[in-house]
C-alpha positions, 0 to 999 in steps of 0.5 A: 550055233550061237556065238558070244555077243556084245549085243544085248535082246531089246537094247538100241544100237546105231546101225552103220549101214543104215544110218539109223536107231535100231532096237536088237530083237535076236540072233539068228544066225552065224556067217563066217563067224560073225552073228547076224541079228534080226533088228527092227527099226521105226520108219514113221507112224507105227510102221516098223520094219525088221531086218537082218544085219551083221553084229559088226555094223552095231553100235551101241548108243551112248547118253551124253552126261546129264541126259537120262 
């Protein structure tokens, strides 16, 4: 069951749980009303790593003005 999300498929989000950047790759599922995303994040060289997080722990990240 897909739930109606903010998160956007290959957009990059802060990960609070992780401290890290992460790209969203897609939903997969819904616990107690929360949808969980699969999100991949770089750890060094070319080596990522994907992970299962709750959208809750997702936030977008935000260009300062004058950067793009």
């Amino acid at each position: 069951m897909k739930v109606k999300s903010s998160i956007e498929r290959g957009a990059d989000y802060l990960c609070t749980k992780l401290g890290d950047v992460v790209t969203a790759i897609q939903q997969v599922a819904v616990v107690k009303g929360l949808a969980m995303w699969e999100v991949e994040r770089k750890i060094g060289a070319g080596i990522r790593k994907r992970l299962i997080v709750s959208e809750r722990s997702l936030v977008a990240l935000q260009l300062a003005p004058g950067c793009a």
